[in-house]
N, C-alpha and C positions, 0 to 999 in steps of 0.2 A: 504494500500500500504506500502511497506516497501523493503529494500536494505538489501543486504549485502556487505560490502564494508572491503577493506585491506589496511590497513595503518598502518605502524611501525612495519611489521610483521604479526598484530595481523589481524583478523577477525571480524566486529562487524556487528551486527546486526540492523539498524536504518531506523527509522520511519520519520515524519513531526513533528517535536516541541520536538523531542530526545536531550538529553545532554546526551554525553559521555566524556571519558578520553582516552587522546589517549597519543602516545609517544611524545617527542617534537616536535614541527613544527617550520620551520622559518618565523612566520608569529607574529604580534603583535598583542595584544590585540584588540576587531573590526575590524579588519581585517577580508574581504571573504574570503575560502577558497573553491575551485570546486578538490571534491575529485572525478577521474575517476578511480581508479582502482575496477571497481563495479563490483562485482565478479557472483550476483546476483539478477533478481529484478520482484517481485512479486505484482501486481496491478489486477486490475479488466478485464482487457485484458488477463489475464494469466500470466503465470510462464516464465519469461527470464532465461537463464542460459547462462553465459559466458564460453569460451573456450578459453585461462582462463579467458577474461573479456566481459563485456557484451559493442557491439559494440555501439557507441553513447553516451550510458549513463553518469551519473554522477551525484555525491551529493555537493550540494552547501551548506555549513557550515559557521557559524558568529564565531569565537574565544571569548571565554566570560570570560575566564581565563587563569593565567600559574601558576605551581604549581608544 
């Protein structure tokens, strides 16, 4: 299973137990973070694709750095 999700612009591609880099966020370190703007999401049910986002969805993220 896996997303494609948009934040900062950018596009990223993320899985279960992914670490990415993203632009800055107003969130603090440990902090959850529920990214909805899921553009994309590909599971064992099939292929979602949003127009432009996929309705319901969302990636729930832990903040584990700033940098």
């Amino acid at each position: 299973m896996y997303a494609v999700i948009e934040t900062g612009g950018k596009q990223y591609r993320v899985s279960e137990g992914d670490a990415i880099n993203v632009e800055k966020l107003p969130y603090q370190v440990g902090d959850s973070v529920e990214l909805d703007r899921v553009l994309l999401v590909s599971s064992e049910k099939g292929l979602a694709v949003g127009q432009p986002t996929v309705e319901g969805a969302k990636v729930v993220a832990k903040v584990e750095a700033e940098g």
